[in-house]
N, C-alpha and C positions, 0 to 999 in steps of 0.2 A: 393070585389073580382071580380066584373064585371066591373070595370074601366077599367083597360086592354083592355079586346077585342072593348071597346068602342074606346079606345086614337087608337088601331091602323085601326082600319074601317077609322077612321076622318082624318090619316094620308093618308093609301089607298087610299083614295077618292081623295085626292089631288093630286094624280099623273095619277091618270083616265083622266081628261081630258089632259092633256099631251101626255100621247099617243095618245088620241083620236086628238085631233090637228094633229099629226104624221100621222095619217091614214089616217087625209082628205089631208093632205097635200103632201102625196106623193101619193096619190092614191092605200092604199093597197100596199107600197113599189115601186110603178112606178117611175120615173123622178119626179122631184117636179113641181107642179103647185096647181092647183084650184080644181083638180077633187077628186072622191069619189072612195070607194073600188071597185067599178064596174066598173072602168077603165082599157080599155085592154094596155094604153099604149098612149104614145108620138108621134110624127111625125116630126121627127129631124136630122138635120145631126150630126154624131157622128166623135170624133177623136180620134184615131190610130196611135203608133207608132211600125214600124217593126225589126226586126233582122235581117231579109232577109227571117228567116224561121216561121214564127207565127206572127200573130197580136196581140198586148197587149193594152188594154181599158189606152187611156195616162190618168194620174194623174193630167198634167197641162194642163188649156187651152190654146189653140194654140197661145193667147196672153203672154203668160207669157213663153212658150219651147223656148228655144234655140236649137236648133239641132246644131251638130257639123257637119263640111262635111262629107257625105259618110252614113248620117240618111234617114229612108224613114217611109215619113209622110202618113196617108190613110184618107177621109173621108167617110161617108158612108153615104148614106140617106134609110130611114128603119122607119116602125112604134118600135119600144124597151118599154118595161115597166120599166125596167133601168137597170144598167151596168154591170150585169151578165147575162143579157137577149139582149143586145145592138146583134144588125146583123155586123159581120165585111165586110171589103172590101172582095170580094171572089177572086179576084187574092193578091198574096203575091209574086212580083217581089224582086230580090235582088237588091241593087244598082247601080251597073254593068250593069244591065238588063236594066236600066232608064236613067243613067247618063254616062257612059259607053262612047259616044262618045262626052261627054263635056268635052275638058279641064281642067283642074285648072285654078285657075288662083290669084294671089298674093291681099290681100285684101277685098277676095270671098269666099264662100264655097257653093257647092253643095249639093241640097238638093230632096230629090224623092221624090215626091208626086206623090199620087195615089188618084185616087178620083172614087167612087163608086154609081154613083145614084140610085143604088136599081132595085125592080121589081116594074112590073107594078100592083101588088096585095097592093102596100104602097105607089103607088105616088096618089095625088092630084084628087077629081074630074075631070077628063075633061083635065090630063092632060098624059103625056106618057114621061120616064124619059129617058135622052138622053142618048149617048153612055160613057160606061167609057172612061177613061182617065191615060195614065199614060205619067208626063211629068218632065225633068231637072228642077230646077227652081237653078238659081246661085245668090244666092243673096249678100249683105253686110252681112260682118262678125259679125258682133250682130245682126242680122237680127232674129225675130221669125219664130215660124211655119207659123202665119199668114200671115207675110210677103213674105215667100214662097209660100202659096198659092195663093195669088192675084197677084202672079210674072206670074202664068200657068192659074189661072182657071179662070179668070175677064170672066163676070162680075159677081160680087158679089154682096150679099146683105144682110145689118142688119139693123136690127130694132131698134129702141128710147133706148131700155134697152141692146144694145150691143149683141144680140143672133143674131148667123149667121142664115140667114133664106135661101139663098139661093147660090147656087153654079154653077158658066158658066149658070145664070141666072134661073137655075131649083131648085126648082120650081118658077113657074112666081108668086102665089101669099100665104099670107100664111106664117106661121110663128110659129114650135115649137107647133100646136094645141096639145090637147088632143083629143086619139079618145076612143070613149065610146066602147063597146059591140057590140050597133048598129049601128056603123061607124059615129055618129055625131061626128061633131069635137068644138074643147071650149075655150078660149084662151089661149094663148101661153102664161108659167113662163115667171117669170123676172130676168134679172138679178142682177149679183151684185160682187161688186170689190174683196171679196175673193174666188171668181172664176177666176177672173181673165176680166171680164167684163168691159166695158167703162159704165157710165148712162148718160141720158139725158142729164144731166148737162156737161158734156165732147163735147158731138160731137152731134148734130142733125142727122135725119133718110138721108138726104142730105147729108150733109159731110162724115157719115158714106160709104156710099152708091158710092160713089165719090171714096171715098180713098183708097177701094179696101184693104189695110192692114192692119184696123183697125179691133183689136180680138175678137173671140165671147169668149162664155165661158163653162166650164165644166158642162154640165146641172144636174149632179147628186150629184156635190158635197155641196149641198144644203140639199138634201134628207138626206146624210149623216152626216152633220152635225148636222139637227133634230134627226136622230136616236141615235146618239150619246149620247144629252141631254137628251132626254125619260130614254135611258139607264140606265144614270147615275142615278135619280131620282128612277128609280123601286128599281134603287139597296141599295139606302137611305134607302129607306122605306123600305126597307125589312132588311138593318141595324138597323133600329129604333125598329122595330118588334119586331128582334130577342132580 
């Protein structure tokens, strides 16, 4: 009669560390990286796409959006612990308001970006975040989001594993840290191609850096796809149980 609660503890057990991976791995639900539940959070530019009246946390990374003419793209830079906590751009221009005195033009579409460097309470040691921006970018007609922003905001900058580190060169150095409680910071996630990322193997920190168009990636949808699996796994086990 006491087999039972024995099969399902040995069953239980087996999904403990599962979550427990989950929790180092996103930090307490933060963006995904390296750090622990005592992580206040990330230091990364985030991307945005608008309606003209609200900013919505984009699905796709900016390598992978298409906008259609007449879309307005935002990025932001901000410490976030992740995507329900992400800082948006604080202006919300409509189209019009950005693109308004560009043309059309046949073979082209217009695209708004808005780019947000944050406050000075989340930029960089030593360093002070330049002025927003909001600029037309007209690019080719399969063109991405990223390819709009390297149209307005060069220079750019990504790192080995495809995560945009920097934006019209801010910050100068740095990349996606974690920052603890006590403001240390730890290294920056990696990416990966169902984000939407390039790796190593693609393009060097050079050529990245160069190309100006080349896409970072969705930093949280990693997070959720661990949380996804944890999920599913409690939910076994607790099928098994019942």
């Amino acid at each position: 009669m006491r087999a039972a609660p024995v099969r399902v503890r040995i069953r239980a057990r087996r999904v403990v560390p599962l979550v427990a991976v989950l929790l180092a791995f996103t930090g307490a639900l933060t963006v995904p990286g390296t750090g622990t539940a005592h992580a206040a959070g990330y230091r990364y530019w985030s991307f945005w796409e608008s309606d003209g009246a609200r900013w919505t946390y984009a699905t796709q990374g900016p390598a992978l959006a298409r906008p259609a003419d007449g879309a307005v793209n935002g990025f932001r830079f901000a410490v976030s612990a992740d995507s329900q906590d992400a800082a948006k751009p604080r202006e919300t221009p409509d189209f019009a308001a950005v693109c308004g005195s560009t043309p059309a033009k046949s073979g082209a579409k217009r695209i708004a970006v808005v780019v947000d460097p944050g406050t000075e309470a989340d930029a960089p040691d030593g360093e002070k975040p330049p002025a927003p921006l909001a600029e037309c970018a007209r690019v080719d007609a399969d063109a991405t989001s990223a390819d709009a922003l390297a149209a307005v905001a060069k220079p750019l900058r990504y790192n080995s594993a495809a995560l945009l580190c920097a934006i019209t060169g801010y910050p100068e150095s740095g990349c996606g840290e974690q920052i603890s409680d006590g403001g240390d910071a730890s290294p920056a996630p990696t990416a990966s191609r169902a984000t939407g990322g390039l790796t190593k193997d693609d393009e060097n920190d050079e050529d990245v850096a160069d190309a100006g168009g080349t896409p970072s990636l969705g930093i949280v949808a990693g997070a959720a796809a661990v949380l996804t699996l944890a999920t599913a796994a409690v939910w076994q086990a607790r099928r098994r149980r019942g």
